[in-house]
C-alpha positions in Angstrom: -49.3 -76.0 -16.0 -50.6 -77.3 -12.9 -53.3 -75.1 -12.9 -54.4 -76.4 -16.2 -54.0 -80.1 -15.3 -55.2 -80.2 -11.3 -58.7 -80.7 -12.5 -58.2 -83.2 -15.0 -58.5 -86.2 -13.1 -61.9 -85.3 -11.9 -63.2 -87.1 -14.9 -61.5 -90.1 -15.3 -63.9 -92.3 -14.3 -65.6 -91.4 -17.1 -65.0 -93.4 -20.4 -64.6 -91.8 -23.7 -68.0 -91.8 -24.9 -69.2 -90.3 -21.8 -66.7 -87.4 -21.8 -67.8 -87.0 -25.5 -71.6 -86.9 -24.5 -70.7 -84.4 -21.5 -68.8 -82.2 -23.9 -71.7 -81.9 -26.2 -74.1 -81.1 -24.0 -72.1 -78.6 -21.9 -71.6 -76.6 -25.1 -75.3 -77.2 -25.9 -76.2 -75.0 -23.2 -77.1 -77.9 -20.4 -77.0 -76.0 -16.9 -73.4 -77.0 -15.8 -74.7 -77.6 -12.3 -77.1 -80.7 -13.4 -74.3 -81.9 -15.7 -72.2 -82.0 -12.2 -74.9 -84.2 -10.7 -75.2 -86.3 -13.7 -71.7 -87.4 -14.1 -70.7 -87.4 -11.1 -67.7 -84.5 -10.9 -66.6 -82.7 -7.7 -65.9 -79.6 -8.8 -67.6 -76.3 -8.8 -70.2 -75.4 -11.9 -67.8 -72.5 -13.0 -65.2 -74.8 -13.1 -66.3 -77.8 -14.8 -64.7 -77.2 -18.0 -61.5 -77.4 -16.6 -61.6 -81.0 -15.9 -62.3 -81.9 -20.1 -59.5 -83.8 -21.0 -56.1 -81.8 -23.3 -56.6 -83.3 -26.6 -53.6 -84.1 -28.7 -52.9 -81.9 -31.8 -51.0 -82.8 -35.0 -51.7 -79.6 -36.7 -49.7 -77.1 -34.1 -46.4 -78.1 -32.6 -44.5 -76.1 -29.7 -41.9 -73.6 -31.5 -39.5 -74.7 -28.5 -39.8 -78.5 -28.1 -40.7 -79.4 -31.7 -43.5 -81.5 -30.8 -47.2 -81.8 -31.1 -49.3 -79.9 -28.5 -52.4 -80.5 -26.6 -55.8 -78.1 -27.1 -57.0 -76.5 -24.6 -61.1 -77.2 -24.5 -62.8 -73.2 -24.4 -65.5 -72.0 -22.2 -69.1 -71.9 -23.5 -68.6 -68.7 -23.1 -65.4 -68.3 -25.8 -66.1 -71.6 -27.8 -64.4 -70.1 -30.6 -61.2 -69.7 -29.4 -58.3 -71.6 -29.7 -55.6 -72.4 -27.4 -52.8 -75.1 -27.4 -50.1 -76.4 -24.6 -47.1 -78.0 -24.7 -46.8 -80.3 -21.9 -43.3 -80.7 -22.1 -42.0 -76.9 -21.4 -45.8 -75.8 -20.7 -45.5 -73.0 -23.4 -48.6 -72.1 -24.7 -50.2 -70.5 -27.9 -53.2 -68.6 -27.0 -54.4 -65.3 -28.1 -53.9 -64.3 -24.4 -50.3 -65.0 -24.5 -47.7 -67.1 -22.9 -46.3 -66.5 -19.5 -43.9 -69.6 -19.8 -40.3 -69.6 -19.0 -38.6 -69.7 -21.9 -41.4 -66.6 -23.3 -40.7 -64.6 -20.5 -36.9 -64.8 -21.0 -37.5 -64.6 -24.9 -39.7 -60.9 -23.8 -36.9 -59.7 -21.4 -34.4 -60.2 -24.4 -36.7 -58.4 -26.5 -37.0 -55.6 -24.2 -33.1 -55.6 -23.4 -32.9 -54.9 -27.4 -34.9 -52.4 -27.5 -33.6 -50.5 -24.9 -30.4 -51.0 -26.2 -31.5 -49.2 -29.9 -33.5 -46.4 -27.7 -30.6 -46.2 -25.9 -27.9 -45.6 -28.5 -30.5 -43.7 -31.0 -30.8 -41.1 -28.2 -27.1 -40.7 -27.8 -26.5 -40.7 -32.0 -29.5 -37.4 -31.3 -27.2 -36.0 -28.7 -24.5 -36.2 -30.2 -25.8 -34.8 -33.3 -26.8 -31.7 -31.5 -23.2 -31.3 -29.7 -21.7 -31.5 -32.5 -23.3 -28.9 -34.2 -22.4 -26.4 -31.9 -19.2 -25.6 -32.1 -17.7 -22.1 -31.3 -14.1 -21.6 -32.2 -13.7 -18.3 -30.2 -15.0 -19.3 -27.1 -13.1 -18.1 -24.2 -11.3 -20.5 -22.3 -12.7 -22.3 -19.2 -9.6 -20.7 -17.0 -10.2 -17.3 -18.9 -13.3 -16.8 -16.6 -13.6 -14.9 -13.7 -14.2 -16.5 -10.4 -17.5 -14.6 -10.8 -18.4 -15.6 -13.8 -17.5 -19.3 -13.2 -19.5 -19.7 -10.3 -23.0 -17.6 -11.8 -22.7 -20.2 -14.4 -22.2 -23.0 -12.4 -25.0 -22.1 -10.3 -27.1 -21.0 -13.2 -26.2 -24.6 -14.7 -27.4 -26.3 -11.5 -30.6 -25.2 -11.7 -31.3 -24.7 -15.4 -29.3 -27.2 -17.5 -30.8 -29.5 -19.4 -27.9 -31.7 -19.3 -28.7 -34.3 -22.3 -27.6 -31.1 -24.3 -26.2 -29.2 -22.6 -28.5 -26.2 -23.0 -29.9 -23.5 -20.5 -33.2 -24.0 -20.2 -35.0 -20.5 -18.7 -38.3 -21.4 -18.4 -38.2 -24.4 -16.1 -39.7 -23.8 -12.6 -37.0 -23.5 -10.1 -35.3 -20.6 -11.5 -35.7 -19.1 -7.9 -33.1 -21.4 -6.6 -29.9 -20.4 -7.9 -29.9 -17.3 -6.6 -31.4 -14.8 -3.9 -33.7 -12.3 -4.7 -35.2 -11.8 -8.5 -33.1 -8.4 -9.0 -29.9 -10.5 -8.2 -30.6 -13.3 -10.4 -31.8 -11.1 -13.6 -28.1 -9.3 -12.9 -26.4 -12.4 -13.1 -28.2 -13.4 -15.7 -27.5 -10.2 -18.0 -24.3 -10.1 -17.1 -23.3 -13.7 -18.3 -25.0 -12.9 -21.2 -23.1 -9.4 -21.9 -20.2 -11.0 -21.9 -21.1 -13.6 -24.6 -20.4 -16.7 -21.6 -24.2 -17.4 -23.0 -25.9 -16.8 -25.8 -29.4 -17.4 -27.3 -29.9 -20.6 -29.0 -31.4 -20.7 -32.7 -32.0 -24.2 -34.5 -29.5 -23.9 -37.4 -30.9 -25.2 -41.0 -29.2 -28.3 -41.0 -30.3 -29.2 -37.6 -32.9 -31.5 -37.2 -35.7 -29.6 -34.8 -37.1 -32.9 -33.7 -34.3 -33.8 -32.0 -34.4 -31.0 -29.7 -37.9 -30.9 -29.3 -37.8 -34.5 -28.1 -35.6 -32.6 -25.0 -36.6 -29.6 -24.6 -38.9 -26.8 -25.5 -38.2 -22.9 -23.7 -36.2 -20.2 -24.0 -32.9 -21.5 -24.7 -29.2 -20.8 -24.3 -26.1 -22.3 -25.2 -22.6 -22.2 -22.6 -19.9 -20.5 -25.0 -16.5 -21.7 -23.3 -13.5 -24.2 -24.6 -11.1 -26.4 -24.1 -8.3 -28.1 -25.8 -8.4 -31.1 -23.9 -11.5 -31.5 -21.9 -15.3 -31.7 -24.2 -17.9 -29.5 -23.3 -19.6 -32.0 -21.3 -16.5 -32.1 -18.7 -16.5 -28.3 -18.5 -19.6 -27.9 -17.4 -19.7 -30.6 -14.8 -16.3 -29.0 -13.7 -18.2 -25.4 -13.2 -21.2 -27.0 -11.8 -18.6 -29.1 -9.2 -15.1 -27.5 -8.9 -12.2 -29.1 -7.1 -9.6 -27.4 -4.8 -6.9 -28.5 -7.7 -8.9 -26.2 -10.7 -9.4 -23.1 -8.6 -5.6 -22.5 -7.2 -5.9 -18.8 -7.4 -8.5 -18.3 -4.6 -8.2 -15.0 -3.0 -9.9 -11.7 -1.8 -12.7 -12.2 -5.0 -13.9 -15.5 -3.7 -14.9 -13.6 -0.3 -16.6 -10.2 -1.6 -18.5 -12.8 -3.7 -19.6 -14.2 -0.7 -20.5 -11.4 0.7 -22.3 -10.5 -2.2 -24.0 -13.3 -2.1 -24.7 -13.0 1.5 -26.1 -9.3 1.4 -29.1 -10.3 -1.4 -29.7 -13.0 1.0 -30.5 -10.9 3.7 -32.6 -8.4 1.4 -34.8 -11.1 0.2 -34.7 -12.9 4.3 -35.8 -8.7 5.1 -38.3 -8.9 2.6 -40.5 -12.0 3.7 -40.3 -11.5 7.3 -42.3 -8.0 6.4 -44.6 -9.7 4.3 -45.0 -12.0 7.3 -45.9 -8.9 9.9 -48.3 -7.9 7.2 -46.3 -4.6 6.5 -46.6 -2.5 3.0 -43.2 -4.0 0.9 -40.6 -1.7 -0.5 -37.4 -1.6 -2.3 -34.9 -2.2 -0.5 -32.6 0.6 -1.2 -28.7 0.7 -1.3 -28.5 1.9 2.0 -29.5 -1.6 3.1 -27.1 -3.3 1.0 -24.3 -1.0 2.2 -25.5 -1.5 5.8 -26.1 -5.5 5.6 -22.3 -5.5 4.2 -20.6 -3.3 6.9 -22.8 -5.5 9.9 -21.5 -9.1 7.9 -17.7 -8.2 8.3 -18.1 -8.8 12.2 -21.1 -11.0 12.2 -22.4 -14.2 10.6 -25.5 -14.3 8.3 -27.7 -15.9 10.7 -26.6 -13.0 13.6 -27.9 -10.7 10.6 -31.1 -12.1 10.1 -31.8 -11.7 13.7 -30.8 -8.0 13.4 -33.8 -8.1 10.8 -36.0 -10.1 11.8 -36.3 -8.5 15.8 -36.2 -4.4 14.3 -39.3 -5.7 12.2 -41.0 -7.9 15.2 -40.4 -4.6 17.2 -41.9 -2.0 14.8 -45.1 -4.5 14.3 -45.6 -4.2 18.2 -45.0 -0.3 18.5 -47.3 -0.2 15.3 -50.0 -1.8 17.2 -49.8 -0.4 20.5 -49.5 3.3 18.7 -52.8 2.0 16.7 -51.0 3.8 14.0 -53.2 4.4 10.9 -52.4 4.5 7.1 -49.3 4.2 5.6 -46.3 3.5 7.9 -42.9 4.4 6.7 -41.3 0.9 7.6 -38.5 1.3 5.2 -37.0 4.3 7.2 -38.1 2.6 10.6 -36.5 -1.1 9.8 -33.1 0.6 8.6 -32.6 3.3 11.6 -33.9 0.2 14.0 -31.2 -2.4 12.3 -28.3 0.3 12.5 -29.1 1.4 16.0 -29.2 -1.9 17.4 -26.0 -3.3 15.4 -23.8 0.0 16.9 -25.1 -0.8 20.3 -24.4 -4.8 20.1 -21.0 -3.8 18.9 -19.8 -1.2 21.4 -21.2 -2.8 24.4 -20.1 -6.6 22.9 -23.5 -7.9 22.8 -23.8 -11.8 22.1 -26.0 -11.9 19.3 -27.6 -15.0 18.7 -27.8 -16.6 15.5 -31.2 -17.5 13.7 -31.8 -20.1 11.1 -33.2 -19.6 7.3 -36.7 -19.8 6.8 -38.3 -22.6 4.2 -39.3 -19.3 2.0 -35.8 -17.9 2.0 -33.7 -21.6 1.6 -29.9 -21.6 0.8 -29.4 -21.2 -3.0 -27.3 -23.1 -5.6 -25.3 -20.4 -5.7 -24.6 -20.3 -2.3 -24.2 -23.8 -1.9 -21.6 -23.7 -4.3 -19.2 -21.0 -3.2 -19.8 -22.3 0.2 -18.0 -25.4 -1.0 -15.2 -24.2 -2.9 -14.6 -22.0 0.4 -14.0 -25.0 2.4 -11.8 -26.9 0.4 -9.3 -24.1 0.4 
């Protein structure tokens, strides 16, 4: 408002007739900076038509103060359009809008509304697709393995879609849930052997829109029950377990960390010799039975530094040998890891331990047995 009215009182020394007269001629097209000169106004050219004086309306009134308003005199520019202020609560009626107070709290009510109808139309679609999918014979959350708990926990981690509650498996972070692609496919097929997952088909008399509107991919729905807890509680409880849901801890939890632990240390072997520019291979069970016997006595970073220093030393022999063509470095990294683990462990060698690399990060899968470990 002030904005508006500062200028104002640049022509009151001008009586009516001469406002009139100034007013015709500036729409008339006179050069604004001779009509300045001529009457006498401080104020810059560009400005000049702020200092015309509000005229008083009967014809609109202000929708908050019920009274006449005041019309706002256009720019040569825009003589056509109209605009009216109340000077009383300064709304104003302008094909530009109102940024008064009592519009901008009338727009944030508006907008709290509408989030309000967004908000519960989305639930009344999520619910709608929960409830359709209902199975009966699911097994029971505490029917699961310790296994199978905590593949789909870590598989929900990553690949939920958690509005509802479906697996999602063509999102882009499917390599964080578990080490190594051969590992993750197995837990993957063997979750859905066992019916704990199945594929997801849009029944008839479900609406595709609404899952569209959340998610488009190769879906799969979590098959497991409870009498008292929804479905929504089940998963968070697999995705976060507590010390009080998983009393029966024992020797499974640990040869699944050492499962875990093993295909962590395949895929750790398998970028290193990417990173020494050596031909890849499979890693065979021979590693696998290997990697297990050396984790009984060490950790998992003391392994990675059996790894990572029987590679660094076959990339040196390689090149001082000037070896050429293909080099057997499965045969040479595995008789190089075993030899050096028998010798650190009969002459009590300290190993020291090395840290993950950003390629080979801790999964969800880890993360989570990890945590249920230490609350025991």
């Amino acid at each position: 408002m002030q904005k508006i009215l500062k200028h104002r009182i640049k022509t009151h020394h001008l009586s009516s007739k001469e406002i009139e007269n100034l007013k015709s001629e500036y729409y008339a097209g006179v050069n604004t900076k001779e009509l300045t000169l001529k009457y006498k106004i401080d104020i810059s050219p560009n400005n000049l038509v702020n200092t015309f004086p509000l005229v008083k309306t009967v014809s609109e009134q202000c929708k908050y103060c019920k009274i006449a308003m005041y019309f706002i005199s256009p720019t040569k520019t825009n003589k056509n359009r109209k605009e009216y202020i109340c000077i009383t609560c300064h709304h104003k009626e302008s094909t530009l809008g109102c940024r008064c107070k009592k519009c901008l709290y009338q727009k944030a009510i508006e907008k709290e509304d509408v989030q309000k109808k967004k908000s519960l139309n989305n639930k009344k679609n999520r619910d709608t697709v929960l409830s359709l999918r209902e199975y009966p014979n699911a097994p029971l959350l505490s029917m699961l393995s310790i296994k199978e708990r905590l593949y789909l926990g870590a598989l929900s981690r990553v690949h939920l879609f958690h509005d509802v509650l479906l697996i999602d498996m063509n999102n882009n972070n499917s390599q964080n849930y578990a080490p190594t692609a051969e590992y993750r496919d197995k837990i993957f097929i063997e979750l859905l052997d066992k019916h704990i997952i199945i594929p997801y088909k849009i029944r008839k008399n479900e609406s595709s829109e609404i899952l569209k509107k959340y998610v488009q991919g190769e879906l799969y729905d979590i098959c497991i029950s409870d009498i008292e807890k929804d479905k929504r509680e089940l998963v968070t409880e697999l995705m976060y377990p507590v010390n009080s849901n998983l009393s029966y801890l024992n020797q499974d939890m640990l040869r699944l960390q050492e499962e875990i632990q093993v295909n962590e240390a395949v895929e750790y072997m398998m970028l290193i010799i990417q990173k020494f520019d050596f031909y890849t291979f499979n890693a065979e069970e021979k590693y696998r039975i290997l990697f297990s016997q050396i984790l009984k006595g060490y950790s998992l970073g003391q392994l990675f530094n059996f790894i990572y220093t029987a590679i660094r030393n076959q990339a040196a022999y390689s090149k001082q040998r000037c070896q050429q063509g293909y080099i057997p470095i499965a045969n040479y990294v595995y008789k190089s890891i075993s030899n050096r683990y028998d010798r650190a462990k009969n002459l009590g060698w300290n190993i020291t331990s090395y840290n993950r690399i950003y390629e080979a990060e801790e999964t969800e899968l880890s993360k989570l047995i990890n945590s249920v470990l230490q609350q025991k």
